[in-house]
C-alpha positions in Angstrom: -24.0 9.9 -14.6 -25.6 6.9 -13.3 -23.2 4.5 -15.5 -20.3 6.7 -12.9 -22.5 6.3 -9.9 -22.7 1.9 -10.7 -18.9 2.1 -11.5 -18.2 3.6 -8.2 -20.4 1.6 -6.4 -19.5 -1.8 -8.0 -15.5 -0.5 -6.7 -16.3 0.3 -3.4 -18.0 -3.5 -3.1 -14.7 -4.9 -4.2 -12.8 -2.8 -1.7 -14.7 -3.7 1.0 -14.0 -7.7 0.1 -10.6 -7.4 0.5 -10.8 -5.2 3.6 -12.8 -7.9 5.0 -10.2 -10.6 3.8 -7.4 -8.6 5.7 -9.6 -7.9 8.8 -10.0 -12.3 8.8 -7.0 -12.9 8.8 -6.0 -10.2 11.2 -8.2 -12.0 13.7 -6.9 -15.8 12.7 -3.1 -14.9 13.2 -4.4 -13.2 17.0 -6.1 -16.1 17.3 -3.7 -18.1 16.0 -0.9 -16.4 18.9 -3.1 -17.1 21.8 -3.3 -20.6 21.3 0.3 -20.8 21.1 0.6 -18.8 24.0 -2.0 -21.1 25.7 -0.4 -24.2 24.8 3.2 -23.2 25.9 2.0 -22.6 29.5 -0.1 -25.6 29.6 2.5 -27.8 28.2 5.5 -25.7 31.1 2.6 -27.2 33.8 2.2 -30.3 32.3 5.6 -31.1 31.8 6.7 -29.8 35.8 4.0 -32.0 36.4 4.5 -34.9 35.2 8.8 -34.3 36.2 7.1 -34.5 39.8 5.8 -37.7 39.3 8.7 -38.9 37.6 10.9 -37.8 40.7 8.6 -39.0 43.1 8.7 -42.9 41.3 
């Protein structure tokens, strides 16, 4: 009974790493889409930006 109770245990450990692994990189590829999101505007501004300049020389 207590050997079952350890077994049980020592598998629901394991489950939570790879739970943990998937909530990582569940967060990393959101992260990972905002800073490409981010960059795109910035570089739309940037570039309209510097075409100003460009048009005004």
């Amino acid at each position: 009974m207590l050997r079952n109770l350890f077994v049980r245990f020592a598998m629901a450990r394991s489950d939570e790493r790879g739970a943990t692994a998937i909530e990582y990189a569940l967060i990393a590829a959101l992260i990972a889409v905002a800073a490409i999101v981010g960059m795109e505007l910035v570089g739309t501004e940037v570039n309209a930006t510097f075409q100003n300049v460009a048009n005004k020389l």
